[in-house]
C-alpha positions, 0 to 999 in steps of 0.5 A, a space after each residue: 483909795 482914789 489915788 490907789 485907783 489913779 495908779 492903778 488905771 495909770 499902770 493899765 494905760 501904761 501897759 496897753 500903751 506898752 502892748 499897742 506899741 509891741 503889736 505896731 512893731 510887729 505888724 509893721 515886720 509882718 507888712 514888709 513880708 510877703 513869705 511864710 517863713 519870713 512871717 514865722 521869722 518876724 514873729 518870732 524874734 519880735 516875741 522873744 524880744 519882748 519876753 527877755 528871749 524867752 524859749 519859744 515855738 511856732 507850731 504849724 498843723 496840716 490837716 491834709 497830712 495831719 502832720 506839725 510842721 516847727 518852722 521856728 524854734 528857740 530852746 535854752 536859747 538856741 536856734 533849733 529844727 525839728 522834723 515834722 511829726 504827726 498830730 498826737 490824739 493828746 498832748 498840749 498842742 492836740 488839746 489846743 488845736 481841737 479846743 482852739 482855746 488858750 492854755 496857761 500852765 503855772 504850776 504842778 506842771 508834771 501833773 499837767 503833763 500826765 493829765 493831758 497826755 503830753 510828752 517832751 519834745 526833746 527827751 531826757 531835757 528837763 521839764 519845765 515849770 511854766 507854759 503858754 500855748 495860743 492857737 492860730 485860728 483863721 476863720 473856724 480853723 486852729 492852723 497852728 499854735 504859738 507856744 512859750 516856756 519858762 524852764 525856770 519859774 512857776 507862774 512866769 507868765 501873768 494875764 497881761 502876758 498872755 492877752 498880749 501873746 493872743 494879740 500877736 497871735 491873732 495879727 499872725 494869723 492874718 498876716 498868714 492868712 493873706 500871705 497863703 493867699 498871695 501863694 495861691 493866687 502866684 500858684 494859680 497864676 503859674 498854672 495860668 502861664 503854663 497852662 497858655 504854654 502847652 496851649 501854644 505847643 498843641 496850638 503849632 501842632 495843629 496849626 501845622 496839621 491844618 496846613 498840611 505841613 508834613 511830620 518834618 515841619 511838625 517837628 521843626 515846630 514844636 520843637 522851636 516852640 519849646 525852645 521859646 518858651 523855656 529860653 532854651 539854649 538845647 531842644 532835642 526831639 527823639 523818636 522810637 521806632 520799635 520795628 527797626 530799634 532805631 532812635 530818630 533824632 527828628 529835631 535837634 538844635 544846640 545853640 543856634 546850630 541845627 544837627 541831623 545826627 543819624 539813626 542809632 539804636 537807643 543807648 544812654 539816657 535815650 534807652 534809659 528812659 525809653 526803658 523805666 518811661 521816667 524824667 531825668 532832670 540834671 542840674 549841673 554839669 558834674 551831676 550830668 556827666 556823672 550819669 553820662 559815665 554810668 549809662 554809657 551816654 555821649 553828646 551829639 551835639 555842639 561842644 558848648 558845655 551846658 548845665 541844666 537839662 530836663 529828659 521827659 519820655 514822650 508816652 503812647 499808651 504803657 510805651 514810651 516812643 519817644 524823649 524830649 531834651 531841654 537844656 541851658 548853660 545856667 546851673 539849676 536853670 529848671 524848677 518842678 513847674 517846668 519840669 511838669 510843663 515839658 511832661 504835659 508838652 510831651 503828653 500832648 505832643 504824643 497825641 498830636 503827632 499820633 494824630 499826624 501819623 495816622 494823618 500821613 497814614 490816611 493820605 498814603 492809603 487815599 493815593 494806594 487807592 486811586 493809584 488801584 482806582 487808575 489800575 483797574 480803570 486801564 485794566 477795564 479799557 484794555 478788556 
């Protein structure tokens, strides 16, 4: 009975020894990963290495979308992608994911099916005959789930299988965990710099308010400022002057060389935003001219051919009285950030130039009114 019972610790200790060595391995594959698909990759493998190359899923579930997202699926042996799909109200993963329990199938997996209300992931495939599912909680929440299938044997997996599959579980949640915060701190930290960077092109504009520059020098320097914040090798300030229908190339620089082309009514890509007041965002040049063809457009600047551009409307109220064109030779050179960066740009653009108008307009009125001041004052000497 002793030596029954040495073996039997033996054996125990075996396997710990066995599981503390997988769940070493696979924090060491989740320490050199900063990124969640990296993540969802190093988990995975490691767990079908372990399982014989088990079929196998990574489940994800957004709660502000309600949607499950499948970044990594293995099935009879072969890497496939799955669309997202909606949360059921029933179904193994909603049960698992509201209980945030485990759950173990190893037989009589048809009624499991029609008890819990599931249905098969990839219809007309045969069913299988054992399952495990694993919740991946972080604090309070499931966030997801990781789940393993045997298409071939009934209770496939033991409880040695599955206390170690909850160990990686948890290890991937954390890891998760910390890589979604590292997201959010870089996403955070964006916003910071793009916040500084609107705050600097608002900072110029009225710096040159301050001084008094006139409309030219405005625009002279917002338009560098733009071109130093996004490494730009093309900035183009256009504005709409509806009484006359002429667009006003008021700063246009194209690699180092300054150009005053002269006024025109809008045509190309400056009446196609001026009409729908929507970005275009090019990110080659075969996409650039194919667009050029279809709205008539023409480049009025140098001769260099540039890749990547970014046409945001500068907006006043429901009209836009204006656009604003960043380019660069490099191909997909602009991400979404910059994009939205050069949207708030031109927001507060819009504002400040208004602002310098309606300046300009006062000034103007303030001479009209000394200059009828100085009228009245020689008409009064003369009666």
């Amino acid at each position: 009975r002793l030596f029954d019972e040495t073996q039997r610790l033996l054996s125990e200790t075996e396997q710990r020894n066995a599981e503390l060595a997988i769940i070493n391995s696979v924090q060491q594959a989740l320490a050199a990963e900063l990124n969640m698909q990296g993540i969802y990759d190093a988990v995975g493998d490691k767990i079908r290495e372990i399982f014989h190359q088990a079929d196998l899923g990574i489940r994800i579930y957004d709660p502000q979308t309600n949607l499950i997202h499948y970044p990594y699926a293995f099935v009879d042996g072969q890497r496939v992608d799955i669309a997202s799909t909606p949360l059921q109200e029933v179904g193994f993963a909603a049960h698992v994911l509201r209980t945030r329990e485990t759950l173990l199938i190893s037989e009589n997996m048809a009624q499991a099916v029609a008890a819990y209300g599931s249905s098969a992931l990839f219809p007309g495939t045969d069913m299988e005959k054992s399952a495990v599912f694993v919740p991946l909680i972080a604090g309070d929440q499931a966030r997801g789930l990781i789940n393993m299938i045997d298409m071939d044997h009934e209770h496939a997996y033991t409880a040695s299988d599955v206390r170690l599959l909850q160990t990686l579980a948890n290890s991937m949640s954390v890891a998760l965990e910390n890589a979604r915060l590292f997201d959010e701190t870089q996403r955070l930290f964006k916003e910071s710099e793009q916040r500084a960077a609107e705050l600097a092109i608002i900072n110029s504009v009225q710096e040159g308010l301050a001084s008094k520059l006139e409309m030219q020098g405005i625009y002279d320097m917002v338009g560098n400022k733009i071109r130093e914040i996004f490494s730009a090798d093309v900035v183009g300030i256009v504005l709409y002057e509806p009484a006359a229908d002429l667009a006003r190339n008021v700063f246009l620089l194209d690699h180092g060389e300054r150009f005053h082309p002269d006024p025109k009514s809008p045509s190309g890509f400056t009446a196609e935003i001026l009409r729908t007041r929507q970005s275009l965002v090019f990110h080659t040049a075969d996409e650039l001219n194919r667009r050029m063809v279809e709205l008539h457009s023409s480049n009025i600047g140098g001769g260099i051919q540039d890749n990547s551009f970014i046409y945001v409307p500068i907006l006043r109220g429901n009209d836009a009285n204006g656009v604003i064109v960043v380019g660069k030779q490099a191909m997909h050179a602009f991400s979404d950030p910059d994009v939205r960066l050069l949207t708030t740009v031109a927001n507060a653009m819009s504002v400040a130039l208004e602002n310098a108008r309606l300046f300009d307009e006062t000034q103007r009125l303030l001479k009209e009114t000394e200059q009828r001041a100085a009228e009245l004052a020689i008409i009064n000497s003369v009666q």
